[in-house]
N, C-alpha and C positions, 0 to 999 in steps of 0.2 A: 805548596802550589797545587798539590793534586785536592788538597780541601776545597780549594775555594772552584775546582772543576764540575767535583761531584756537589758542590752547592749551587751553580747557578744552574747544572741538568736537573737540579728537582723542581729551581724556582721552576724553568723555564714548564717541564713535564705538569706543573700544579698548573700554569697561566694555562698550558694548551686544553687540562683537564674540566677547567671550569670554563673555559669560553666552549668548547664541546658541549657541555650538561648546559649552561643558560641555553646555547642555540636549539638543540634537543629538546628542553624541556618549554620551548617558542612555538615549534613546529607540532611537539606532542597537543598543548592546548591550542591548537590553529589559525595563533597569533600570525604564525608566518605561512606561506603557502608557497611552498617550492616551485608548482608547476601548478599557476592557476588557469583553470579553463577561459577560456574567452565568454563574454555575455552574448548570447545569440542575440542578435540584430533581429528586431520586429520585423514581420513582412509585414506590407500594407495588405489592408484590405479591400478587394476589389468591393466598388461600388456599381449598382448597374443604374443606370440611367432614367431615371423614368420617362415613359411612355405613354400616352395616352390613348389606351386600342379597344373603341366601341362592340369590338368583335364580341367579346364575354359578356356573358351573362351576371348581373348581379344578384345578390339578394341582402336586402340592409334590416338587420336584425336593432332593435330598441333595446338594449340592455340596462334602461335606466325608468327610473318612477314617470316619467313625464309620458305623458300621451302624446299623439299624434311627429313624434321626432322621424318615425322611420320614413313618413310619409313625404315628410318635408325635406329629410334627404335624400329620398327618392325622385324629387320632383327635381332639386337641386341636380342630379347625376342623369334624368334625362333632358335636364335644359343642356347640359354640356354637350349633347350628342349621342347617346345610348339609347336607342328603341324603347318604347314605354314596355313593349311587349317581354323586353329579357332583363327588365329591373324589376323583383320585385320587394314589398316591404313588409314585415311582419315584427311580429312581438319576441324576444328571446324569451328562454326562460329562467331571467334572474333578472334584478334591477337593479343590481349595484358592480357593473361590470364597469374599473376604471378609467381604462383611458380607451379613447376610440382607436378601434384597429381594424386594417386592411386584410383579410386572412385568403392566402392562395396554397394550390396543393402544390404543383411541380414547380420545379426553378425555374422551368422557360416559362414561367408567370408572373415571374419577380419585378420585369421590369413594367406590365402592364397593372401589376397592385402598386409599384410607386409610382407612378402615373397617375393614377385613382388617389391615392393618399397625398400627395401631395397636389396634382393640378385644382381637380375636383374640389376634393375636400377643406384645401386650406392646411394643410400638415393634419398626419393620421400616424399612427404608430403602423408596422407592416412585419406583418410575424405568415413563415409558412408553419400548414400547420394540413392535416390529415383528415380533423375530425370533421369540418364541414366538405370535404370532397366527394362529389357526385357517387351515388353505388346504381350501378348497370341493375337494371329493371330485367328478370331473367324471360320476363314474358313479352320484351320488346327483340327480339335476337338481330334484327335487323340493324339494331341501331346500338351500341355501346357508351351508353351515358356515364360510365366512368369516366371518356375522356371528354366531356363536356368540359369549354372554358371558363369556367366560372371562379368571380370571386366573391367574397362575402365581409361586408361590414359589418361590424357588432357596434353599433354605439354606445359609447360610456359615458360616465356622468361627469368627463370634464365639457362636456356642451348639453348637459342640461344646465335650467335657469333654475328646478327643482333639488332643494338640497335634498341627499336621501335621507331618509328616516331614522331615526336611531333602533339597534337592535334590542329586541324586548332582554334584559338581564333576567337570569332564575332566582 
């Protein structure tokens, strides 16, 4: 009788040894996860509203082969209501600049560049950005034209009628 005792405590000690090692060896390659972290939940993203606020000054840049575009969306942006006097237009200096964009320096500008890009324009890409931001004239001290309102269109070659050129290979 004490055989068949010390027999089923081995089976039993072998079944608990091997369900131990499979689970083990579950958890070792990351099969199983004992304590999984939860999936952080997306915040939304705030959207701001656009605006359409004639206060700011423009300047609409051509960044595409086609002549005369900056003119014509300059004329476009003071039919909407913007003083001819604080739009104005000029040439970039590239002509293969993709897609047209809204570009403003602070965030409290964000809602009057979607404003601009979307009312105005008909849909405009709206990126802030630094590099067209006004720099204070040190010889005007009276007046600090860094914090001029201004925003600036670059227009790209998805509203030209001009395909661009292909680039010369070496």
């Amino acid at each position: 009788m004490r055989g068949w005792v010390v027999f089923l405590w081995a089976v039993l000690a072998t079944i608990v040894l091997v369900a131990v090692g499979i689970f083990g060896t579950l958890i070792a390659s990351g099969r199983i996860v004992l304590f999984p972290t939860p999936e952080p939940t997306p915040t939304p993203v705030a959207t701001v509203a656009p605006v359409v606020d004639t206060s700011y000054s423009v300047i609409v840049l051509n960044a595409t082969p086609e002549t005369g575009l900056a003119t014509q969306l300059r004329d476009q942006i003071v039919a909407a209501g913007w003083a001819p006097d604080s739009v104005n237009a000029g040439q970039a200096g590239s002509t293969d600049f993709a897609q047209t964009t809204v570009y403003y320096a602070y965030p409290e500008d964000e809602a009057a560049a979607r404003g601009l890009a979307e009312t105005v324009l008909g849909g405009a890409q709206v990126a802030q950005s630094d590099v067209y931001q006004p720099q204070d004239d040190p010889e005007t001290a009276d007046v600090d034209e860094s914090q001029t309102k201004q925003l600036v269109v670059v227009i790209g070659l998805d509203r030209s009628s001009t395909p661009p050129s292909p680039s010369p290979t070496s």
